[in-house]
TIRO-920887 format. One record per residue: residue in three letters; x, z, y of N, C-alpha, C, O in turn. Coordinates in steps of 0.1 Angstrom, whole numbers, padded with zeros to 4 digits, always signed. Atoms other than C-alpha are relative to their C-alpha. Last residue first. Layout:
BEGIN
ALAXZYXZYXZYXZY...
//
This chain:
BEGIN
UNK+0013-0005-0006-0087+0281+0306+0006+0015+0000+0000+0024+0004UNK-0005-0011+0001-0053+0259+0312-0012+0010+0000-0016+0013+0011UNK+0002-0010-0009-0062+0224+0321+0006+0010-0009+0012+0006-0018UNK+0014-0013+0006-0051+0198+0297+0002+0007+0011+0012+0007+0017UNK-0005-0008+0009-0030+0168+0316-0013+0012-0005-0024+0014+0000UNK+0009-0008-0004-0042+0132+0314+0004+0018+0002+0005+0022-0010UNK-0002-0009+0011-0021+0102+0310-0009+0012+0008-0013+0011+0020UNK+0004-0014-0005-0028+0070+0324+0001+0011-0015-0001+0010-0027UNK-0007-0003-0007-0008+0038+0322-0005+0017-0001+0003+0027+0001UNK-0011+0005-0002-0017+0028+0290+0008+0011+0004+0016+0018-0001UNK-0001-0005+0010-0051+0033+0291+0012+0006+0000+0011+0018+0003UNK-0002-0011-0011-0051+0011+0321+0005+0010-0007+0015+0015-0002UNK-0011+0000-0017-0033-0016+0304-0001+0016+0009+0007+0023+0015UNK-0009-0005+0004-0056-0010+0274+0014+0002+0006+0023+0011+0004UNK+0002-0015+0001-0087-0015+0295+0014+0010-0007+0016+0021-0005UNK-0004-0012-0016-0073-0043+0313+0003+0013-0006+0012+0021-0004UNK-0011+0001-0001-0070-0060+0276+0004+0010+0014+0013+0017+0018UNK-0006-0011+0013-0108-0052+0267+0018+0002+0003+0022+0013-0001UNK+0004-0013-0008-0118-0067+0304+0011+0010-0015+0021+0018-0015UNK-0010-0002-0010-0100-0098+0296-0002+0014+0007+0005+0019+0016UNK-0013-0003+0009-0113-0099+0259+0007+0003+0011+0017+0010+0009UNK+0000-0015+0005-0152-0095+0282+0017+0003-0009+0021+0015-0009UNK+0004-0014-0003-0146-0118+0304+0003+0011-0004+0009+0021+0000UNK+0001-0013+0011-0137-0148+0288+0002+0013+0007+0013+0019+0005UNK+0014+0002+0004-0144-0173+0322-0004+0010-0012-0014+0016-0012UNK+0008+0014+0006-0113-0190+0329-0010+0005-0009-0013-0001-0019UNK+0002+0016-0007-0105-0164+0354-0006-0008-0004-0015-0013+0002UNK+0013+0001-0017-0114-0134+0338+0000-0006+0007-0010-0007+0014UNK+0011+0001+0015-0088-0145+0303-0014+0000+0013-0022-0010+0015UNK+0003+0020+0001-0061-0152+0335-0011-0003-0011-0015-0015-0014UNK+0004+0006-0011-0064-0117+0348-0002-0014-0002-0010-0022+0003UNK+0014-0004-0005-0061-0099+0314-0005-0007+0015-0017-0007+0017UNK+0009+0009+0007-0030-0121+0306-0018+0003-0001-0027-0005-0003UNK+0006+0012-0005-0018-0107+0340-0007-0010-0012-0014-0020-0010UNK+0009-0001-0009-0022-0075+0330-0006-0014+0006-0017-0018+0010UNK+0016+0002+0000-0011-0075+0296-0007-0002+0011-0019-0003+0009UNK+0005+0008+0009+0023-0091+0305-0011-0001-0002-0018-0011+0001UNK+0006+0012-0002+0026-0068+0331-0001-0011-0002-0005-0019+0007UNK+0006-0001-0007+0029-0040+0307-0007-0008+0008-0019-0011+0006UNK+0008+0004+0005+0051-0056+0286-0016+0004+0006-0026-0003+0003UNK+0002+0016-0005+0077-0059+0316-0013-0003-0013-0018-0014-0012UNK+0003-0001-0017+0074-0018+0322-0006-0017-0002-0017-0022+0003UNK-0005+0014+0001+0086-0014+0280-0011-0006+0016-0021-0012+0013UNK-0015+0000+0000+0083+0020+0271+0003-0012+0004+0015-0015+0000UNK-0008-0010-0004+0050+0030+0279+0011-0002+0007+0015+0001+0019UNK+0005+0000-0009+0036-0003+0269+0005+0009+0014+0007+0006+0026UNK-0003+0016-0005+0048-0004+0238+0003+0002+0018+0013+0004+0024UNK-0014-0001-0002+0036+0032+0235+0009-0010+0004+0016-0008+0014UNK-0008-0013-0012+0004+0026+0246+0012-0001-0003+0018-0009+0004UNK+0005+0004-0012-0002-0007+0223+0003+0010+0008+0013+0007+0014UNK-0014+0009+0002+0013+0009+0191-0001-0004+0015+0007+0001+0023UNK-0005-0009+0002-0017+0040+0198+0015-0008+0000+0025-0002+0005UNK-0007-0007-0012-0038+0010+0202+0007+0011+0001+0002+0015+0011UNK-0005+0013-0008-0034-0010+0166-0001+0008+0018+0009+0007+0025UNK+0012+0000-0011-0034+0029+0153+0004-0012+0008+0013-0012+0016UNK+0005-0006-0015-0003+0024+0129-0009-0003-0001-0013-0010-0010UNK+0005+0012-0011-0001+0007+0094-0004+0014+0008-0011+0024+0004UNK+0005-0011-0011+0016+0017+0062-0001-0011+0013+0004-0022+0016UNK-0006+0004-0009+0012-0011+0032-0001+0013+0010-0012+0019+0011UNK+0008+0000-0012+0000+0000+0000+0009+0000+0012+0019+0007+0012
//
């Protein structure tokens, strides 16, 4: 049996670590909402933003 990441969890990190793959996905998310595929261009933002943002835990 083959081992296999979280296809986004690879996607963050990537992403993370690598600045120029970042605007890779952004602008291929800008050019999918240009010519009209929307929604793959929205799903690819979303992982872009994803991405970028991190969250921290409060403290109760």
């Amino acid at each position: 049996m083959a081992l296999t990441k979280d296809f986004h969890e690879s996607i963050r990190k990537r992403a993370q670590e690598e600045p120029r793959f970042r605007t890779a996905l952004l602008r291929e998310a800008i050019e999918l909402m240009h010519s009209g595929d929307e929604k793959t261009g929205r799903a690819i933002l979303r992982n872009d933003i994803n991405a970028k943002l991190t969250f921290k835990r409060r403290k109760a």
